[in-house]
N, C-alpha and C positions, 0 to 999 in steps of 0.2 A: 055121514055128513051130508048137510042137503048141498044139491048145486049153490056155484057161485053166483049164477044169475038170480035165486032167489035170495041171496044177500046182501044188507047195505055195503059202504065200505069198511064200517065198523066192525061190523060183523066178521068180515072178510080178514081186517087184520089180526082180529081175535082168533084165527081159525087158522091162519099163515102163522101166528106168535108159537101154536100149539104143534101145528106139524109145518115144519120150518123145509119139507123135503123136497127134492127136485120138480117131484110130479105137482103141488102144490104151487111152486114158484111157475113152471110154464104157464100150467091154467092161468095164475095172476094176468103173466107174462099176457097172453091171447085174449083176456076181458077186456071185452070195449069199451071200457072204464077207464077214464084217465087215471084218476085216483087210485084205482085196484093196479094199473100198470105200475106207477112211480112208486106200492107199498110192495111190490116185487123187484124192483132198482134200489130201496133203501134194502129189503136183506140184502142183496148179493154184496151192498158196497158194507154193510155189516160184518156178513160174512167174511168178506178178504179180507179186512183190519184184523181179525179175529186170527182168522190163518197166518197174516204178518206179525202182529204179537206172538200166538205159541212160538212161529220160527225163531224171534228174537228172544225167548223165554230160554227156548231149548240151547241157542250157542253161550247163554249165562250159563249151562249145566254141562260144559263140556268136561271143565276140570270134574265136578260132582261125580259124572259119569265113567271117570276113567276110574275113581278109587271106588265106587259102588259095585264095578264090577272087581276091583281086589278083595272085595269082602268088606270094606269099612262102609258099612251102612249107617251109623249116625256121625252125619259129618256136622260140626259147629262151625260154623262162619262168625267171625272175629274181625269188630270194625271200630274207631272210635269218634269220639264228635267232641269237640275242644279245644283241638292243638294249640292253635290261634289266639283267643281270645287272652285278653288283656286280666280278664276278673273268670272267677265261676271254678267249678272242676270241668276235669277231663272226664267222660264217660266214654265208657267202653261195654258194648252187648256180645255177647254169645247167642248163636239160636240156631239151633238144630231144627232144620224144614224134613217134611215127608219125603217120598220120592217125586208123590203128585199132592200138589195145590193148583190152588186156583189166585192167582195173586196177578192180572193185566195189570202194565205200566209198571209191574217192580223194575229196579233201579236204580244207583246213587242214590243216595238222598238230596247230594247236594244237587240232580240234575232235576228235582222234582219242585214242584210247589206246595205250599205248607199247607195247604186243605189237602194237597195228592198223601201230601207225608202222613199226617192225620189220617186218613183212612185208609192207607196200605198200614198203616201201626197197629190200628186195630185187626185187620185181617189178617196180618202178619203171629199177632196172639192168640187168634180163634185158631188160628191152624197149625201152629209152629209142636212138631213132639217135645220141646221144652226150649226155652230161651231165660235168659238170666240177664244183670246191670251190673256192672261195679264202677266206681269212681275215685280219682286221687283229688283230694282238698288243695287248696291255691297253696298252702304252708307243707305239703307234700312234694307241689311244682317245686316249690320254691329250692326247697332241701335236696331233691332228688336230680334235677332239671328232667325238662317236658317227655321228653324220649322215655327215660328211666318211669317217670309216673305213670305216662300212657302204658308201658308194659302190666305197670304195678294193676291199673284198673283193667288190661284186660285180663291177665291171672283172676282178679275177684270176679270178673264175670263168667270168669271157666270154671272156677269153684262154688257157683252160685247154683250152677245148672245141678238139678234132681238127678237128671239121668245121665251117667258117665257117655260122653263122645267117642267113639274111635279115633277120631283122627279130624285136625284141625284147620282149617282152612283163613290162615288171618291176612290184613290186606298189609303189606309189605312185611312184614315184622316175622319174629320169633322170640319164641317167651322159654329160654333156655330153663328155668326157673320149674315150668309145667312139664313135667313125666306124661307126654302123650307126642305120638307124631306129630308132625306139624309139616304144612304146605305155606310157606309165604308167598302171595302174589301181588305183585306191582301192580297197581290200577285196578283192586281183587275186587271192590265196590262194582265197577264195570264190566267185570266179565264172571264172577260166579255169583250166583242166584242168593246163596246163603250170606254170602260176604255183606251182599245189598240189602236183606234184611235185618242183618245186626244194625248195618250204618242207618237206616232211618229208627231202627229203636230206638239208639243211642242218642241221633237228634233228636228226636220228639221229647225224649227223656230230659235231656241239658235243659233244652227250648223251654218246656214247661218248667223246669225250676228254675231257671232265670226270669221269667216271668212272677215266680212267685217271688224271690230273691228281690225284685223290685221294689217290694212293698217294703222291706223293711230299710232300702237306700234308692229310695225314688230319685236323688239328686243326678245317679248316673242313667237315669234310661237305661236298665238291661233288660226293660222286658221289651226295647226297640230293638238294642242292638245287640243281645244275647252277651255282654263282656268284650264283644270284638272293638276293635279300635277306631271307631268310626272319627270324623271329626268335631262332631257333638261329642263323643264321650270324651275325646280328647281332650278339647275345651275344658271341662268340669273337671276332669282330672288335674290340669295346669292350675285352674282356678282353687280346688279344695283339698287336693291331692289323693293319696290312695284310699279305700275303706279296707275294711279287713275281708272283702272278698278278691280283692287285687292280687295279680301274682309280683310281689317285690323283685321279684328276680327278672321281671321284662324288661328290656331298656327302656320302652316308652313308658313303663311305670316311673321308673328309676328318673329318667328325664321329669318327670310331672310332680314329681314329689321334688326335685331339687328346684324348680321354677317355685315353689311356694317361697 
């Protein structure tokens, strides 16, 4: 590589982008270049963001790591996205991650923003050794109530997956139902790695068919408010009462249909 003095700053960063190493960065560092100095202050503050994510990566995989080193190597993280909402199904994902990805900013879904969700969903599929959906219908809430259904669709998203799991990892719950161990963890979206990747599949999955769902009962805004009970959908529920994607068994359903 030629000196840095015969390069512009262009040049310079293109040649820092490619060997990102210590001896590289001083050099910057010492160029009587203002320019060349602050593209050696942007790695390093690169860099630490980089090092504080893996760290915050690595204490999501604590749980991961205590049953990897038992032997259970394909662990499924079990989360679902629906409880809440007034109309729509419940979806629930399974997804079995590697040991190593590459996934900065995974996370709740709910702590994320919907472009963030959008493209950990995708990256989450490019890399995931298998992940799977299943869902329980508003007339399934209905019959079974919410608790019982959310189980119901994470069993179909256990049975979904290709490849058989060791061992389960879902966020509060247990699916007595599913012949496989299982780890239920309180707040599992938050603190293991796999938990967090089911929970944005599962949103992006609901998200996007309530959106489609819209078109066929534009009256309720679900591609605003996903089914959730906002005070516009509220509104239009008091006003026209339920459609057939409504869970009858909500009270504020129940309330909306008895005000017609």
């Amino acid at each position: 590589m030629e000196p840095l003095s015969q390069m512009n700053v262009r040049e310079v960063e293109e040649a820092l982008f490619k060997d990102p190493s210590p001896r590289m960065i001083c050099a910057c560092q010492k160029d009587p270049r203002q320019g060349v100095r602050q593209l050696a202050v942007r790695l390093l503050k690169f860099q630490q963001a980089q090092a504080v994510e893996e760290a915050r990566i690595q204490l999501m995989l604590v749980e991961e790591k205590k049953l990897w080193q038992q032997g259970f190597l394909l662990l499924a993280g079990i989360d679902e996205a629906g409880r809440g909402p007034l109309a729509g199904p419940v979806f629930a994902a399974a997804c079995i991650l590697p040991v190593r990805f590459v996934l900065p900013g995974l996370n709740d879904s709910k702590m994320l923003t919907e472009s963030k969700r959008e493209k950990l969903y995708t990256q989450i599929q490019a890399q995931a050794i298998d992940y799977a959906l299943g869902s329980a219908e508003p007339a399934e809430i209905d019959s079974l109530n919410i608790l019982q259904a959310t189980k119901l669709a994470m069993k179909r998203a256990v049975e979904g997956l290709k490849v058989r799991p060791h061992y389960l990892m879902i966020d509060a719950l247990t699916l007595p139902t599913v012949k496989l161990p299982q780890l239920p963890l309180i707040g599992g979206d938050l603190i293991s790695a796999s938990i967090a990747a089911a929970s944005i599949l599962a949103k992006v999955t609901r998200d996007r068919l309530m959106v489609e769902l819209d078109t066929l009962y534009p009256e309720y805004m679900f591609s605003r408010n996903k089914g959730y009970g906002t005070s516009e959908h509220m509104q239009v529920l008091r006003r026209l009462g339920p459609c057939p994607l409504h869970r009858r068994s909500f009270a504020p359903v129940k309330r909306g249909s008895s005000a017609i």
